[in-house]
N, C-alpha and C positions, 0 to 999 in steps of 0.2 A: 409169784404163783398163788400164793396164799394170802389173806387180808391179815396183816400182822395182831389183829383183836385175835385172829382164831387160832394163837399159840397156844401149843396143849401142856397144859400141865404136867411136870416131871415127872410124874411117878407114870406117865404113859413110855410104853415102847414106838409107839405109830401112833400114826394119824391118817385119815384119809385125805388122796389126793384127787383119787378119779374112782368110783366104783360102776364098772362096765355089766354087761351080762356077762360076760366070763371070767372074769379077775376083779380084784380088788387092788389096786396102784397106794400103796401108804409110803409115807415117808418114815424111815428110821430114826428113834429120837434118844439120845445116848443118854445116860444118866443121870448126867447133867443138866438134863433137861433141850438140849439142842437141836435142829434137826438140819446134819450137817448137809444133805442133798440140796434142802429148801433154800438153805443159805447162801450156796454156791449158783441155784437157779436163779436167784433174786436179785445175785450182782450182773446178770447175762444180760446183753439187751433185749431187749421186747421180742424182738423177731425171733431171736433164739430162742427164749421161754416158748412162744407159740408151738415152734418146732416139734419141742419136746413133748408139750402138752398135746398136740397132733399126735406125736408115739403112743405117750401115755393111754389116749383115748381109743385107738387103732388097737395097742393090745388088751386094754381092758375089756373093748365089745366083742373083738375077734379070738383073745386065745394067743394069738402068734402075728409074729412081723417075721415075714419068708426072707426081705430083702437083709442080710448080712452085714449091708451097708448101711443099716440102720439098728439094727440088732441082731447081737450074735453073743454065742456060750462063749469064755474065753479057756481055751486049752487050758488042759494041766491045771484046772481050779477045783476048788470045792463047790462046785453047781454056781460059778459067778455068770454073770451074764452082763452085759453093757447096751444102752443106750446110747445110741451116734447122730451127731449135727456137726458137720464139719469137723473139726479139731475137739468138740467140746465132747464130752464120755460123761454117762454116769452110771455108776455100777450099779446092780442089786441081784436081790436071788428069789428063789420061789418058794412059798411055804404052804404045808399043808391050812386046806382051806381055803383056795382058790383067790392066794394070796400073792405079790410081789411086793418084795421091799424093797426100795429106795435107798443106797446106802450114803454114797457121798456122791461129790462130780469134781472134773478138775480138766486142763485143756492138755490133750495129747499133744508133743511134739516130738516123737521120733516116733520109728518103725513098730515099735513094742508098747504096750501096757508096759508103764514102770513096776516093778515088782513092788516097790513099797504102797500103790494103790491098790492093785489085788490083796496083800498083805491087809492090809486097812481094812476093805470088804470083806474078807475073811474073817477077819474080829471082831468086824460087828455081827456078821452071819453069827456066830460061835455066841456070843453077849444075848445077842435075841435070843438064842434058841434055849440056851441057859436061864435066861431074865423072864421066864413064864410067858411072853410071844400075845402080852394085853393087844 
């Protein structure tokens, strides 16, 4: 997704992925300096990144993706939301300032979001919101 020169420096929270008229698409970047969504896009094949980058761009200029089957809130969360290309997911949430963040991705294979992915999204929701939200 990204050209590996334009990794951000650790003391960032995000980085831009796509900035739309509506939204701002950033990737989340842990402490450590990581940005575990971009990570997980970068091992997907080509086709799949497009996919995503198609989402990405669709709700940055528009605001919203109606189809469910491509994006949807997931139950019983703290404001998570998902990203869908076939089997492949990737979480994130919405912040003030006409912002979504990118949290991680990983490939569904059963009926449910596994709890320890929500879990996951949810800590870094919580990290960001805590870690000043640069």
């Amino acid at each position: 997704m990204a050209n590996p020169s334009s990794k951000p420096p650790s003391s960032r929270l995000v980085y831009l992925v796509y900035d739309g008229a509506v939204l701002r698409i950033e990737f989340y970047v842990t402490p450590n300096g990581t940005a575990p969504a971009e990570e997980w896009l970068e091992r997907l094949p080509l086709t799949a990144q497009q996919k995503f980058a198609a989402l990405f761009a669709r709700m940055g200029d528009t605001g919203k993706i109606w189809n469910e089957r491509k994006f949807k809130h997931l139950a019983e969360t703290d404001q998570i939301f998902e990203f869908k290309v076939e089997t492949d997911r990737i979480l994130c949430f919405f912040f003030v300032g006409r912002r979504l963040v990118l949290t991680h991705g990983f490939r569904k294979t059963g009926d449910k979001t596994p709890k320890r992915e929500i879990e996951r999204a949810e800590a870094y929701k919580k990290e960001f919101e805590e870690g000043g939200q640069r």
